[in-house]
N, C-alpha and C positions, 0 to 999 in steps of 0.2 A: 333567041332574039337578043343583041349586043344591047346595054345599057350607054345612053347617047351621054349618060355624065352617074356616076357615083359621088357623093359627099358627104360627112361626117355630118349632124348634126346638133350633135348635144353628148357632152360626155359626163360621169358623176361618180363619186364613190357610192358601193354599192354592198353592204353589209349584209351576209344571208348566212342561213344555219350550216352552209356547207364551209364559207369561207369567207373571208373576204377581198370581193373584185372591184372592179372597177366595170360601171357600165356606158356601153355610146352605142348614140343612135344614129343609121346611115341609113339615106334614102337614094333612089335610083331612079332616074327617069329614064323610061320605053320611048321611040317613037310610035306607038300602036299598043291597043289594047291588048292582051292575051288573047288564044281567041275562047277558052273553055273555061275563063273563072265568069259566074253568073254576075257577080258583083264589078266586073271589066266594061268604063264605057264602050259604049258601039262606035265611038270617033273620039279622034284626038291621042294626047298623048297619056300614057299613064306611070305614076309613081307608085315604087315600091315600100317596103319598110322593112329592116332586118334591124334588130335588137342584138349587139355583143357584149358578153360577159368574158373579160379578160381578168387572167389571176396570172401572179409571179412573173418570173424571165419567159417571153414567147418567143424569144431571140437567138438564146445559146445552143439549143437545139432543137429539132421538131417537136413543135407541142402537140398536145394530146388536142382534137376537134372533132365538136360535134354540130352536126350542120341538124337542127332540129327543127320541124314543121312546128307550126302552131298545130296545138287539139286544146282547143277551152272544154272540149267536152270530158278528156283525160287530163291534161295540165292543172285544172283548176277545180274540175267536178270531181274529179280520182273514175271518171267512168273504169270500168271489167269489161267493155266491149272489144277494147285495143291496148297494147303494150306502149304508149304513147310518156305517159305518168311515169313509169317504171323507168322507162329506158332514161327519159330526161332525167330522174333521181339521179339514175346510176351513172352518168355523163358525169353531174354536178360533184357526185361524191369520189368517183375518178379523177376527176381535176383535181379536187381538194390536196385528193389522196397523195398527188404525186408533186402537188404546191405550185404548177402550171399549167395553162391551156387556154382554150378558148371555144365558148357555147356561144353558136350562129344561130339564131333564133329568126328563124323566116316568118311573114306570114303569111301561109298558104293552108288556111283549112281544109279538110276533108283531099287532100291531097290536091291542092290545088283550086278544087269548084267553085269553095264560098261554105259559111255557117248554115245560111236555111237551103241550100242544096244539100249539103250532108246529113242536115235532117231526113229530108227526102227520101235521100238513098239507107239511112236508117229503117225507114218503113217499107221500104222494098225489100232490105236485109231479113225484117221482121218476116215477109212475105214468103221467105228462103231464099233469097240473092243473096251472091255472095257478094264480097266490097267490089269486086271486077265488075260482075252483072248489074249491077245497081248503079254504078258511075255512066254506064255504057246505055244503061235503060232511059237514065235522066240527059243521055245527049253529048254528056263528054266522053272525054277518052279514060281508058283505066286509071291513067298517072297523068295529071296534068300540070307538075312541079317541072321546074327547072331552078337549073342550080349557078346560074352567071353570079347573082348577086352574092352569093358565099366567097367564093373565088373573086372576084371584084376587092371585095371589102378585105378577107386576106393580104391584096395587094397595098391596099392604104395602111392595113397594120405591118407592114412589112414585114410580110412571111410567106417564103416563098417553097417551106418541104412545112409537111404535117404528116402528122400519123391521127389517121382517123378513124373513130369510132363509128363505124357503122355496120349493118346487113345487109345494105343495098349497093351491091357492087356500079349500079348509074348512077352511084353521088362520087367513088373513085372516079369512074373514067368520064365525068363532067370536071370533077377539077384538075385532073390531067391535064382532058383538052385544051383547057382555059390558065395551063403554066406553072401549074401545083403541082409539085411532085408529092405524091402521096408514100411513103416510105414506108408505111406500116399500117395495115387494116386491124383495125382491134374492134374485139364482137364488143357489139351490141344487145348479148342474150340477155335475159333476163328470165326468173324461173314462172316457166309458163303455166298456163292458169285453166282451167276447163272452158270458164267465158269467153277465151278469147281464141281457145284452140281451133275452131275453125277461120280465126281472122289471120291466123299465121300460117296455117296448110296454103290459105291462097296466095298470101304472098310468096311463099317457098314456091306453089307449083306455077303457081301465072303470072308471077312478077320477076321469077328469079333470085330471091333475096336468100341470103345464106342463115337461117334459122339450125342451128345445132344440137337444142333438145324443146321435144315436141313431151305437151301434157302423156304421161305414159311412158314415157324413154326414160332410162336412167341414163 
């Protein structure tokens, strides 16, 4: 669904253990609601919110990008249910590493649904659902992220190639689509864990995500 206006916000220095950025805030208006976040009015229009943490030159060459969902349950709790926590670390400490980039901080909980959906689908998990069966039991669809507003706001930071961090080859070929040359995919592994080895098998076997070492592989 096309965003009818993207626009910066608010922008700030933004001092953290990894580095120091600079952070802004861009919001997006929809003409229509999503149709599978629970938290989506049933009419009218709706606005989005993505959070950037920009560090060093993003200009001279393709920076390093991480287009990251919200998880207050692993972002902020440290939950072992998902690799969520982990990978954002390792994004941040990637930037640092390399003295440039930029972390796209969406908000789409539980991939999309909404916070007390994802609970939900936590208790169905509990029940032995996996993240697929559990999103699908409560009424949405498996994935119900889209990635306009990443690629949008890229275009207001002007940048137009990125090498990006991720495992989910449908965040390359959404920023593609949307005029991002994507030049270089760089893993998002991180060393996997027993808690969460069956939340990565599904994404590997029914999402398609390129997961490269599984709890037990060397």
């Amino acid at each position: 669904m096309a965003f009818e206006s993207v626009k910066k916000v608010a922008e700030a220095d933004f001092p953290t253990r990894w580095g120091h950025f600079r952070i802004l805030g861009f919001e997006g208006r929809l003409p229509a609601p999503r149709p599978c976040c629970e938290s989506s009015p049933k009419d009218g229009r709706r606005v989005e919110g993505l959070v950037a943490l920009t560090l060093g030159d993003i200009h001279s060459a393709p920076p390093l990008v991480r287009i990251h969902s919200q998880c207050l349950t692993g972002d902020v709790f440290g939950s072992l249910r998902c690799d969520c926590r982990l990978q954002l670390e390792l994004a941040l400490g990637k930037i640092a590493e390399e003295g440039a980039g930029i972390l796209l901080y969406e908000q789409q909980e539980g991939r999309g649904i909404g916070l007390m959906a994802k609970l939900k689908a936590y208790e169905l998990q509990d029940a032995g659902l996996d993240t697929v069966e559990a999103n699908e039991e409560l009424g949405y669809a498996a994935d119900c992220r889209a990635y306009e507003l990443p690629a949008e706001v890229l275009k207001l930071l002007g940048v137009s190639q990125v090498r990006l961090m991720t495992n989910n080859p449908e965040k390359v070929a959404a920023l593609e689509a949307a005029g991002i040359e994507v030049t270089e995919r760089v893993s998002a592994d991180v060393e996997p864990q027993e808690s969460f080895a069956g939340y990565l098998k599904t994404k590997q076997e029914k999402m398609g995500h390129i997961v490269e070492t599984m709890v037990g592989e060397e």
